[in-house]
BAFI-3210 file (N, C-alpha, C; in Angstrom, 3 decimals, decimal comma, padded with zeros to 6 digits):
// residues 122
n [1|2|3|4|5|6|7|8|9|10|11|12|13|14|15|16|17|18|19|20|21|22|23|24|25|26|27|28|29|30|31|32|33|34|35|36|37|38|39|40|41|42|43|44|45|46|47|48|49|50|51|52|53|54|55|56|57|58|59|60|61|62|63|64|65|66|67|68|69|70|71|72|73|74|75|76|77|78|79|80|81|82|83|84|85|86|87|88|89|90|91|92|93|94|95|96|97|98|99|100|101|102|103|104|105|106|107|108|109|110|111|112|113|114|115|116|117|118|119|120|121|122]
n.u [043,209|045,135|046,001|048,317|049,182|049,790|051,358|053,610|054,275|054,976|057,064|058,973|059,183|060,366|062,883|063,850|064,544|066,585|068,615|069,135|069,724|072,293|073,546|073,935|072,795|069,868|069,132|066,856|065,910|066,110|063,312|062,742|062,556|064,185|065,543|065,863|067,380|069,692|070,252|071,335|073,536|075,318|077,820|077,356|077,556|078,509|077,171|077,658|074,168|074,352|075,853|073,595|071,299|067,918|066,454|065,113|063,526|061,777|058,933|056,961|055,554|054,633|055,086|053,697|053,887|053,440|053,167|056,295|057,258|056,536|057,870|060,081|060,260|059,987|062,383|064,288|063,510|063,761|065,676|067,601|065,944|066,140|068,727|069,362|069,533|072,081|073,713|076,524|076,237|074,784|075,313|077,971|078,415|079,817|079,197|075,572|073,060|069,940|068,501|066,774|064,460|063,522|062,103|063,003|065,192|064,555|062,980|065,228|066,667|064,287|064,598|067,399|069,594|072,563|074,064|073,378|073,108|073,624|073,275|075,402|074,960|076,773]
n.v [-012,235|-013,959|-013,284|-014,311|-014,734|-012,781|-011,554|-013,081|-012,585|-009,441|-010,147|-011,508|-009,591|-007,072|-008,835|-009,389|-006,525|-006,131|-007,672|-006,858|-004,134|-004,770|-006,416|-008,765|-012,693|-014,339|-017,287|-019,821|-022,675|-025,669|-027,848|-029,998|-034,184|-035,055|-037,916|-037,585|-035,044|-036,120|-038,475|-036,795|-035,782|-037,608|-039,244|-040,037|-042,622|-044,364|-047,727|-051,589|-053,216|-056,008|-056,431|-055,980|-056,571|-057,474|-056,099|-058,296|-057,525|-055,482|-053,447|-053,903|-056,081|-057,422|-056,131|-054,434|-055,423|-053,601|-051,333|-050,867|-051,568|-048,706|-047,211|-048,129|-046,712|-044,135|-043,843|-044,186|-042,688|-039,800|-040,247|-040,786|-040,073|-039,999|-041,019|-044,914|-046,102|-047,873|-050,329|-051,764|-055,468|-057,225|-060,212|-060,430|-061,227|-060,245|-057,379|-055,140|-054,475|-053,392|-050,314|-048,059|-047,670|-050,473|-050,716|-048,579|-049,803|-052,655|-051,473|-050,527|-052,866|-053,849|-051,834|-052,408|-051,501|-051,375|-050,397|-048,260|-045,162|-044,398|-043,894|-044,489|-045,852|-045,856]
n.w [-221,075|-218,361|-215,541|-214,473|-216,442|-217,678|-215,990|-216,751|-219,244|-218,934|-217,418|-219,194|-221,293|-219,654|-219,152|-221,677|-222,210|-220,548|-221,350|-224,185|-223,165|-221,417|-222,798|-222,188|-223,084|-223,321|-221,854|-223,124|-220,782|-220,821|-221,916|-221,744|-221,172|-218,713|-219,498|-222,275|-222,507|-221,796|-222,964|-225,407|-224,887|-225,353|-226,955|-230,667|-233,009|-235,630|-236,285|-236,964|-237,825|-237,325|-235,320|-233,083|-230,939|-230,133|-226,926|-224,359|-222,190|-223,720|-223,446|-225,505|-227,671|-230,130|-233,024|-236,084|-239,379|-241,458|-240,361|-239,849|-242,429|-243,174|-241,714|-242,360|-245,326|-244,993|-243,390|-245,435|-247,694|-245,483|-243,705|-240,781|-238,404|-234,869|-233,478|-232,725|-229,317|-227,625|-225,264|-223,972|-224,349|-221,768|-221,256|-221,523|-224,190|-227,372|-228,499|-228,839|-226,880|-227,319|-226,025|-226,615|-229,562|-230,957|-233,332|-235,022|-235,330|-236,697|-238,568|-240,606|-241,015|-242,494|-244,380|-245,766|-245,160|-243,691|-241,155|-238,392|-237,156|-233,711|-230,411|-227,230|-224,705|-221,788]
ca.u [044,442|044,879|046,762|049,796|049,695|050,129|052,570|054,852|054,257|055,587|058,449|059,485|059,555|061,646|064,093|064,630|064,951|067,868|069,280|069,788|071,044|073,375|074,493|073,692|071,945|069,038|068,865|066,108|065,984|065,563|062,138|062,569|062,578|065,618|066,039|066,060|068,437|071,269|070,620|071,650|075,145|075,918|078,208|076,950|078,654|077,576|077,505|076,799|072,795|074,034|076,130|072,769|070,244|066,522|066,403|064,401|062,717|060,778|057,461|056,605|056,043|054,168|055,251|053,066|054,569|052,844|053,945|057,910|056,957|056,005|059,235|061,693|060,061|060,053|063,744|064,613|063,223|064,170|067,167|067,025|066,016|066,485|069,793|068,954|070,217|072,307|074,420|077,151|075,627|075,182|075,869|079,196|079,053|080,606|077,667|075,430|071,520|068,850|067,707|065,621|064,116|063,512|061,449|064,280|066,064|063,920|063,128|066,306|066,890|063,690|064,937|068,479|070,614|073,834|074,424|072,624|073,642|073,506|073,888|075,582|074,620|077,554]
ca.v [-012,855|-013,958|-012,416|-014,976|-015,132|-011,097|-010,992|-013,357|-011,534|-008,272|-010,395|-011,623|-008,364|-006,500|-009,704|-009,486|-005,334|-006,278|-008,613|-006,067|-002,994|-005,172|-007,437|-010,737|-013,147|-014,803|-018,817|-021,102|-023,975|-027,338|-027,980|-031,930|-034,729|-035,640|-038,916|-036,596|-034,342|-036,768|-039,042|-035,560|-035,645|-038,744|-039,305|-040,792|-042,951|-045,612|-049,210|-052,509|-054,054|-057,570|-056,184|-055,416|-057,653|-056,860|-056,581|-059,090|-056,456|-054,056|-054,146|-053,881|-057,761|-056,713|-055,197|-054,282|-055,102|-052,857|-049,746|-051,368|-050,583|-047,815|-046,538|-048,475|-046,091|-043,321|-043,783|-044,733|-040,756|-038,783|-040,688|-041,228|-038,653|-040,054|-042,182|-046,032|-045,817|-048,857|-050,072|-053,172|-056,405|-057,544|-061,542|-060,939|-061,438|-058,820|-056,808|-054,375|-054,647|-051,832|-049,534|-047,488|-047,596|-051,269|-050,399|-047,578|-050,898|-053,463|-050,615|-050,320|-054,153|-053,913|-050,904|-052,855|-050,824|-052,585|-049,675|-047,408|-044,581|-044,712|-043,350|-045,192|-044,974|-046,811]
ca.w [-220,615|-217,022|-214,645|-214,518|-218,123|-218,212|-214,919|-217,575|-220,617|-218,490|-216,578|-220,238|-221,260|-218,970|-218,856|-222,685|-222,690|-220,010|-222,404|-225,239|-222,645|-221,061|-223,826|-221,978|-223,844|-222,025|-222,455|-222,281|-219,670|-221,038|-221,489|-222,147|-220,434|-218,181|-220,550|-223,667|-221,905|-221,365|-224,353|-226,175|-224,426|-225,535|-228,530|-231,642|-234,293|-236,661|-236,051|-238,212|-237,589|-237,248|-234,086|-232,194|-230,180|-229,289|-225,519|-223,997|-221,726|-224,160|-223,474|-226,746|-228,219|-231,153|-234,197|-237,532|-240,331|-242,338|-240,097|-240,235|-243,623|-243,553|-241,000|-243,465|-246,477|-244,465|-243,052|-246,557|-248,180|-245,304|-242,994|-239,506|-237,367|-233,701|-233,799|-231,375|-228,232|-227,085|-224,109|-224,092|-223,817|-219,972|-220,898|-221,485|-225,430|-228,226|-229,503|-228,211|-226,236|-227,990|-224,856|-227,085|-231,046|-231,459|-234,487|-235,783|-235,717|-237,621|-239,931|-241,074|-241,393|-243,759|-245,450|-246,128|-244,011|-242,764|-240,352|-238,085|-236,159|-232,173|-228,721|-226,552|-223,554|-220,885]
c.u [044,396|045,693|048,038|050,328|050,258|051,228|054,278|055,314|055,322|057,234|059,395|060,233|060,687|062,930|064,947|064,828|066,465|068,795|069,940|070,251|072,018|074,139|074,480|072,209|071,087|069,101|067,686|066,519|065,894|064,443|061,730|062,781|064,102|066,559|066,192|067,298|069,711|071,048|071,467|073,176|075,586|076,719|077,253|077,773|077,487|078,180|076,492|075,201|073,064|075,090|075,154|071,882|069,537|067,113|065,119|063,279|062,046|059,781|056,816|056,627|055,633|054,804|054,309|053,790|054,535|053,064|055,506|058,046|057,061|057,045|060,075|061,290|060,725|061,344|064,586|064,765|064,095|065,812|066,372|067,027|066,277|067,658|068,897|069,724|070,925|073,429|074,816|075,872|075,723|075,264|076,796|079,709|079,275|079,100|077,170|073,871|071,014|068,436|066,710|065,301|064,675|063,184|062,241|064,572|065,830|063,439|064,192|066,834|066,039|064,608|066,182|069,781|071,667|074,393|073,244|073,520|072,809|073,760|074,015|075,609|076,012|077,411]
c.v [-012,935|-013,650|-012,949|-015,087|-013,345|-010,527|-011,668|-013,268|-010,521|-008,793|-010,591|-010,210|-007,413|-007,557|-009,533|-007,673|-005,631|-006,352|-007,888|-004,771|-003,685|-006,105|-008,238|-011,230|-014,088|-016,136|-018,923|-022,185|-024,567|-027,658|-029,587|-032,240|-035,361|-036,844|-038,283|-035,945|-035,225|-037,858|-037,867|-035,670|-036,331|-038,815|-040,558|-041,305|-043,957|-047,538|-050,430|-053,105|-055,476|-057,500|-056,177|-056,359|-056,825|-056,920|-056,974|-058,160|-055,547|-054,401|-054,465|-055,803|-057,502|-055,776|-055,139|-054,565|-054,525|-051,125|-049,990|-050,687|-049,674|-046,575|-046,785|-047,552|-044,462|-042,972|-043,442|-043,320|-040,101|-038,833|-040,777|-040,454|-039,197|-041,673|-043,568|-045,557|-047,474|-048,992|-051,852|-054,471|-057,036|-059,286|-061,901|-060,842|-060,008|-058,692|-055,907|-054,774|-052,966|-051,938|-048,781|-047,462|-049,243|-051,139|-050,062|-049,257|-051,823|-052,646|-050,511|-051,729|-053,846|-052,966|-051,447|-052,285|-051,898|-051,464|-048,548|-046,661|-044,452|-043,908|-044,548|-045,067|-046,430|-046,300]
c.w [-219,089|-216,833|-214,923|-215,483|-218,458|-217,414|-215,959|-218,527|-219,995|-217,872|-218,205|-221,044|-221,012|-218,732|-220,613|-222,894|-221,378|-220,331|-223,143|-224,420|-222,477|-222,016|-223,367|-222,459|-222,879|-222,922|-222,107|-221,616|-220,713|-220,214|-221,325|-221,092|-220,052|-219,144|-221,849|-223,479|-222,144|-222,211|-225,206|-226,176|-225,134|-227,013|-229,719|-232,562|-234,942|-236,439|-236,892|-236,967|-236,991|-235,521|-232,770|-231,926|-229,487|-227,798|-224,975|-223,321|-222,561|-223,766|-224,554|-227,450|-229,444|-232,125|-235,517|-238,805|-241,396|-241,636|-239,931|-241,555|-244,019|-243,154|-241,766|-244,523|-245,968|-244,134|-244,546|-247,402|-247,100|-244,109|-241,760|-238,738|-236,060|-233,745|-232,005|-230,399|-227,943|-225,848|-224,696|-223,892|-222,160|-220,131|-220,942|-223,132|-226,091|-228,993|-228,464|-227,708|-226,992|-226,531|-225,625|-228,622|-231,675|-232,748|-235,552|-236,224|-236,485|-239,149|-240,809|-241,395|-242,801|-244,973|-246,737|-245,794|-243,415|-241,593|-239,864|-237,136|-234,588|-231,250|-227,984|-225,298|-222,263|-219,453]
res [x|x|x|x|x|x|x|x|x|x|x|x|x|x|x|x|x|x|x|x|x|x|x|x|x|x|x|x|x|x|x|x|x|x|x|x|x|x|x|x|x|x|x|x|x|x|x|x|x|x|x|x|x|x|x|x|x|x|x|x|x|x|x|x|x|x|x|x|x|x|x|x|x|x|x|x|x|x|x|x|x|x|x|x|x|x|x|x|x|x|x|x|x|x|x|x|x|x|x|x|x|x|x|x|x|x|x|x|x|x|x|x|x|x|x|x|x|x|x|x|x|x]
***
């Protein structure tokens, strides 16, 4: 073991025998990324599919439709683990722009989904 790896073994240590004399509970930091972080905050609800428009900007142009597939099966067995992220539309019209999980989103068209849940990010 190297040194720094054994100075934070020992700091760990004496921080969690602290913990249980004194009765304060030690947190972890947030190890994620800032955009993870504060997507988290955000409330979630459910909103209809035919509400939502690609955004022109992904980089992404390309899709498989054989891994769509394979996300709509997948969604389909186990649900949707990371809700889309979206934000108002910026031309003015009623609906919303996808900021993140184009895919989530076409998956769920395939699947037959009339709703997905979201973060909205404003």
């Amino acid at each position: 073991m190297k040194a720094n790896a054994t100075v934070s073994v020992r700091r760990n240590a004496v921080q969690n025998k602290k913990a249980r004399t004194t009765g304060k509970v030690r947190t972890k930091k947030h190890t994620g990324s800032p955009l993870s972080q504060a997507s988290a905050d955000l409330p979630e609800q459910q909103i209809a599919l035919d509400s939502i428009v690609p955004n022109d900007f992904n980089p992404r142009r390309n899709f498989s439709e054989q891994s769509l597939r394979e996300l709509a099966d997948n969604m389909t067995r186990v649900g949707l683990i990371h809700a889309v992220t979206l934000r108002p539309r910026s031309d003015g019209q009623e609906g919303y722009s996808l900021v993140c999980g184009e895919r989530r989103f076409r998956a769920a068209r395939l699947a037959g989904w009339e709703t997905i849940r979201l973060r909205s990010a404003r």
